[in-house]
C-alpha positions, 0 to 999 in steps of 0.5 A, spaced: 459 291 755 457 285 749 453 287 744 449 294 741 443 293 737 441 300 734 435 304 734 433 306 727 428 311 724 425 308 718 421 311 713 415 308 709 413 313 703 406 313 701 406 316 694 402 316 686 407 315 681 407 320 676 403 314 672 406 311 667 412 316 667 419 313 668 422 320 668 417 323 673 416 317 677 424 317 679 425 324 679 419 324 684 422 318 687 429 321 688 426 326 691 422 323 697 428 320 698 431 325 699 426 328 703 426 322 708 433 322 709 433 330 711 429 327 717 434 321 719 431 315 715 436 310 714 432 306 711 426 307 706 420 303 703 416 305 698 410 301 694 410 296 689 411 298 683 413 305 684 416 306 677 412 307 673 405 304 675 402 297 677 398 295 673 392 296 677 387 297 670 386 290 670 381 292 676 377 296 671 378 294 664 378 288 660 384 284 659 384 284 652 380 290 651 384 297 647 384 300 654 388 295 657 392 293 651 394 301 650 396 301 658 400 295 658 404 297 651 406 304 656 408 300 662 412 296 657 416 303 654 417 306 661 420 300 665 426 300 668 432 296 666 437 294 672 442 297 672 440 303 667 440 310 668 433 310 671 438 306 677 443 310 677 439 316 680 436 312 685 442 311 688 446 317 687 439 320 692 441 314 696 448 317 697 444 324 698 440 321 703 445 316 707 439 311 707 438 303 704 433 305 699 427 299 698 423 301 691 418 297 687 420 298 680 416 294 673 423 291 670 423 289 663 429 285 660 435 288 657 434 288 650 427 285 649 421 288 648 416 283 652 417 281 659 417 285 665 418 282 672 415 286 678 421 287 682 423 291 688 431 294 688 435 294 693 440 300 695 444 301 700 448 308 704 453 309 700 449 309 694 450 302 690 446 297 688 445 291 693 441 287 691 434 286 687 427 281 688 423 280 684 416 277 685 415 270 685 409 270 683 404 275 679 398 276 682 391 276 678 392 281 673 399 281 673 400 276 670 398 279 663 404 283 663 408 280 669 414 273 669 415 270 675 422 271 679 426 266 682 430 263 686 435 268 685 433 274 687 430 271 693 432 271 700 434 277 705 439 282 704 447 284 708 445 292 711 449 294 717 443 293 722 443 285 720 439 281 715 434 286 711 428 282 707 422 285 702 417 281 699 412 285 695 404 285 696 401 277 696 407 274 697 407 277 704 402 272 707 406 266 703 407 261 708 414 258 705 417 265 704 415 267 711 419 262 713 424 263 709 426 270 711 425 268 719 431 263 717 436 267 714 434 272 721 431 278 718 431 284 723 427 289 718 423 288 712 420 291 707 412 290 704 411 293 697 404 294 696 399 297 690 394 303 690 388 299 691 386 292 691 379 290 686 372 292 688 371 285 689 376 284 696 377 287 702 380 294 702 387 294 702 388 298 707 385 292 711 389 287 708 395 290 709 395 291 717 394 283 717 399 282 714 404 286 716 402 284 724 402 277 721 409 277 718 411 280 725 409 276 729 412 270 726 419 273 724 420 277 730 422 283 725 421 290 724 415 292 718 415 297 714 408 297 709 409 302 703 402 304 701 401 306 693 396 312 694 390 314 688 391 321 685 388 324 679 392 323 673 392 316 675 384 316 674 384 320 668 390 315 666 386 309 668 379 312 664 375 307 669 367 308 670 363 311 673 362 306 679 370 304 678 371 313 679 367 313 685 371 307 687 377 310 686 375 316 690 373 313 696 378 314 702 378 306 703 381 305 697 388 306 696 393 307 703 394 304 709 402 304 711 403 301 717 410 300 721 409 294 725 414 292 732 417 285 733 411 284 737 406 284 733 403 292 735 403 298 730 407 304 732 406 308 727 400 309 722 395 307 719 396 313 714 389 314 710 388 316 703 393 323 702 400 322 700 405 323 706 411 319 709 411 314 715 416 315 721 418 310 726 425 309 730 425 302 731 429 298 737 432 292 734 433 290 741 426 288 742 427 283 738 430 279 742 426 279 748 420 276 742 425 271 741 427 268 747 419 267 747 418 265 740 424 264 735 421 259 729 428 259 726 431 257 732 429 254 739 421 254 738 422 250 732 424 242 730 428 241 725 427 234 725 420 234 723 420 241 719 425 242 713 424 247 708 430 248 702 430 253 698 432 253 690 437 259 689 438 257 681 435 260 675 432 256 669 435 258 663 429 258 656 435 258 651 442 256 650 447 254 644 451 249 643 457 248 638 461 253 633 457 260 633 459 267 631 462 270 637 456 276 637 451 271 637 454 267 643 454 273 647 446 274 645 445 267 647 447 269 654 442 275 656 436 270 653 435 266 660 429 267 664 432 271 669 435 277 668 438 278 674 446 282 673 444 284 679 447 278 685 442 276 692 445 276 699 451 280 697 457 281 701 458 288 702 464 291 703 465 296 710 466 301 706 459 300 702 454 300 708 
């Protein structure tokens, strides 16, 4: 008999957040999920950023101007603390739908009033939460509000289809990361994109189908690239001018999910600008056959010439030596540059998968 490999259906949700609104963004979350999952979407992708909004106003306003300035304060107030009640409903949608669950939140640090990560949730069937990354690095205007992640939140997850992965917008054609992800052997990942890209590149939706065949045809892995979409609360919201309006408007602007198979070829989409849902059954087997030919964490590689290693650790901005009260030791413990209460490359129990 040997070995089965599945054919999964995945999902990639192409969805405006309700902008700037945690509560209707999860409830709008939670209610695709479950959408997806009526279909049979066992795995199920969605933008970056998706609750409450990526800071796309930077592609119109200036960073320190009152706009951007009164924006960024409420992406702060609708951010998301992991694990919170936010979290918990994605996964109780999770468990409705019997799908793992990848989504783009904007997470703050518990007790603070400052730092965000731009962070992708890991959710498995049975509606626990797996694991978290969070962007290595924050792209143009993310940096304003966004801290990088670290090794610890980096790295692929356990599913009972194999190893999964998501990275999320640039760090999707980050050579290392790439490499990193084919080494730990994933067989699906997940691409978190933004609604748009800045009037000065190439639209996103081009951007989008490179990378996804890219990281294809280099890991030999299933990809679902999960789109943001432009609807009119965001542009009202975002209060762009009239070019920046007209920009907004235009069908090359915002979409562009795709599902990409191990072989480099899309076999599903690309979508346009409307807001809708990707389908696609992916047959793991053929990822073997790519292998055979290509496996650059295997056969088709010389570890004597190329070693990549990965440091899991995460740096700590603040620590107490010495005799302290017993309630400012436990403060000093949630002050490190990593918020992860989450763990990475978890090792679920059966039950959990």
């Amino acid at each position: 008999m040997g070995d089965s490999y599945p054919i999964v259906k995945v999902a990639a949700v192409q969805a405006a957040s309700v902008f700037l609104d945690r509560e209707g963004s999860v409830e709008k979350a939670c209610r695709l999920i479950r959408e997806a999952g009526s279909k049979g979407a066992k795995v199920i992708a969605f933008p970056e950023g998706f609750i409450p909004a990526h800071p796309v106003w930077y592609h119109h306003h200036p960073a320190t101007g009152t706009i951007a300035n009164k924006l960024a304060v409420e992406l702060f107030k609708n951010s998301v603390e992991v694990p919170g009640p936010q979290t918990d409903a994605l996964c109780a949608a999770a468990a409705e739908a019997g799908a793992y669950v990848i989504v783009g939140v904007c997470e703050k640090m518990p007790n603070t009033m400052g730092t965000m990560y731009n962070s992708q949730l890991f959710i498995s069937p049975t509606g626990v939460l797996i694991g978290k990354h969070q962007k290595i690095m924050p792209t143009v205007g993310e940096r304003l509000v966004h801290t990088g992640g670290h090794g610890d939140t980096f790295g692929a997850f356990q599913s009972e289809f194999g190893p999964m992965s998501g990275l999320i917008c640039g760090e999707n054609s980050n050579p290392l990361a790439v490499f990193a992800l084919t080494a730990e052997g994933s067989r699906i990942h997940v691409m978190s994109w933004p609604n748009h890209f800045p009037t000065s590149g190439d639209p996103l939706r081009n951007r989008v189908s490179v990378d996804s065949q890219a990281f294809a045809q280099m890991t030999k892995a299933f990809v679902i690239s999960a789109c943001g979409t432009v609807d009119e609360q965001t542009i009202a919201k975002l209060q762009p001018s009239p070019d920046g309006d007209k920009f907004l408007r235009s069908p090359d602007c915002c979409g562009g999910s795709v599902i990409v198979a191990p072989n480099g070829r899309i076999i599903a989409g690309p979508m346009g600008a409307e807001e809708g849902i990707l389908y696609a059954e992916c047959d793991l087997e053929l990822a073997i056959s790519m292998k055979l030919r290509h496996d650059f964490a295997g056969h088709y590689n010389r570890p004597d010439i190329f070693h990549l290693q990965i440091n899991r650790s995460a740096p700590q901005i603040y620590s107490v030596h010495g005799n302290q009260p017993a309630s400012l030791a436990a403060r000093a413990e949630t002050l490190t540059l990593s918020s992860a209460p989450v763990p990475l490359l978890p090792q679920p129990k059966a039950e959990d998968l």
